[in-house]
C-alpha positions as CSV (number, residue, x, y, z in Angstrom):
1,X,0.0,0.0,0.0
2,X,3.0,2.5,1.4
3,X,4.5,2.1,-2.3
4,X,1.3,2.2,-4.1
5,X,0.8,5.8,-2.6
6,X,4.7,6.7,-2.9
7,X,6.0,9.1,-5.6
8,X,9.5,7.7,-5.3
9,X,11.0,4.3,-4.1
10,X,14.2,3.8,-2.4
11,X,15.5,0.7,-1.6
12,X,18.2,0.1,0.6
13,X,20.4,-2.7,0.9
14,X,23.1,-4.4,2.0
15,X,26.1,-5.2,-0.5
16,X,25.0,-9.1,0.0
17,X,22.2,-8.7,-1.4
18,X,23.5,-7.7,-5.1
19,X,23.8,-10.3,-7.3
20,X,23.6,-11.2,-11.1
21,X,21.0,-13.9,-10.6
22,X,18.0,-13.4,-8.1
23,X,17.1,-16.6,-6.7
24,X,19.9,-18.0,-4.2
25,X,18.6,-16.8,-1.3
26,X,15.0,-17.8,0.4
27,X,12.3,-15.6,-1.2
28,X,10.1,-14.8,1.6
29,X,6.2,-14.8,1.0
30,X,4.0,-13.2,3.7
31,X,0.5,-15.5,3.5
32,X,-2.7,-15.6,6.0
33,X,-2.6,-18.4,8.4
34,X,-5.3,-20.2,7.0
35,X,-3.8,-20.4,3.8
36,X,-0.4,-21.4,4.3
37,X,-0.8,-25.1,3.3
38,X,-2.4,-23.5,-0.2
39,X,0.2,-21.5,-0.9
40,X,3.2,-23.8,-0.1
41,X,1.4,-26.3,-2.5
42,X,1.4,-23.2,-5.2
43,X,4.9,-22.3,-4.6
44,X,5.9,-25.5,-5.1
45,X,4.0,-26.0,-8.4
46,X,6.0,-22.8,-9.3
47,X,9.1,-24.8,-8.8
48,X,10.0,-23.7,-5.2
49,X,10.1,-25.4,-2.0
50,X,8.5,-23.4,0.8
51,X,9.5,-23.7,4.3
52,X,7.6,-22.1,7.3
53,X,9.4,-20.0,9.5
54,X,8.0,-20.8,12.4
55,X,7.5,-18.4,15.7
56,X,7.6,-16.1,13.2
57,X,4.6,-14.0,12.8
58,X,4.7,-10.6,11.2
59,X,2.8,-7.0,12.5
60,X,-0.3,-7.8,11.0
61,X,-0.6,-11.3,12.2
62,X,0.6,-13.3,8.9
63,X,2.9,-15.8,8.8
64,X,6.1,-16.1,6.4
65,X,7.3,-19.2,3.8
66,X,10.7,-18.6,3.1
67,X,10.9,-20.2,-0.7
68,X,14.4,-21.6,-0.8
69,X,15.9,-23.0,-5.0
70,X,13.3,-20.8,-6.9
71,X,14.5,-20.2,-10.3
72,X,13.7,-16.3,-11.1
73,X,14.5,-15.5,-14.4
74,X,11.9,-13.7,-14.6
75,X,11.3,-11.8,-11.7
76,X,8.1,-9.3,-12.8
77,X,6.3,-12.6,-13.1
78,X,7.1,-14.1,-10.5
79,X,6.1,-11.5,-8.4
80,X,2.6,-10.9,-10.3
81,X,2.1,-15.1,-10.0
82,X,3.0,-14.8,-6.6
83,X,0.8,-12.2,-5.4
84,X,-2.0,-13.9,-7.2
85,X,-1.9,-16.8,-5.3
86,X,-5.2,-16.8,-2.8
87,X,-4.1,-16.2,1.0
88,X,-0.9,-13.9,-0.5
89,X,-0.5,-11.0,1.4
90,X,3.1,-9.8,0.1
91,X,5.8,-11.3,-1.9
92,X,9.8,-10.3,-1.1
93,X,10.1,-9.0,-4.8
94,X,10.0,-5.4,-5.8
95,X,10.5,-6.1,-9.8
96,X,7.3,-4.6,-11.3
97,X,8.3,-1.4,-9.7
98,X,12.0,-0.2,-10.4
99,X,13.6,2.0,-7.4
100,X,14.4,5.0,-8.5
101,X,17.0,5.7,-5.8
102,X,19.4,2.5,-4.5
103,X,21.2,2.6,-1.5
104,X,23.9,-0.2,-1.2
105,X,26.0,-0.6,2.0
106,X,26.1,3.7,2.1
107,X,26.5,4.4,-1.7
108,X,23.5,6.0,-3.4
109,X,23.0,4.9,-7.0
110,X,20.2,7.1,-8.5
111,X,18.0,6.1,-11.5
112,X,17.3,8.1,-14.2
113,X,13.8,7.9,-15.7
């Protein structure tokens, strides 16, 4: 919703998480309780293996699948399959919308529109 609303989007990261090919670390996925057996049975169909991290239960009283070996070569679609699947609440991937500012480990990297 916060981004939605947002004129600009910066992202800030740590320089761990640049890499060449998304995909080698767990993709979380933010679902409803209820439908956390759904989902993991769509992420897997989607070539993933879900696994529940447990205790964990986010601000608004969802849980979170971390998706470990998913292949994203194409991340925008991913993200828009993702967030399609019923009982989604959020997806860790910010592809359909590019940052227009990048912050990684204290250097700024500005993109140009």
């Amino acid at each position: 919703i916060i981004a939605e609303a947002s004129t600009r989007f910066v992202c800030i990261i740590d320089s761990s998480k640049r890499v060449d090919l998304l995909g080698g670390f767990p993709l979380p996925v933010e679902v409803i309780p209820m439908a956390r057996s759904l989902v993991a049975r769509k992420l897997v169909a989607l070539g993933g293996q879900p696994v529940w991290r447990e205790n964990c239960v986010t601000d608004n009283g969802n849980w979170i699948l971390d998706v470990h070996n998913m292949r994203i070569v194409d991340p925008v679609a991913l993200e828009e399959n993702v967030n399609q699947i019923p009982g989604v609440v959020s997806v860790g991937l910010f592809a359909r919308r590019p940052a227009d500012v990048v912050i990684v480990g204290g250097s700024r990297l500005a993109r140009k529109s």
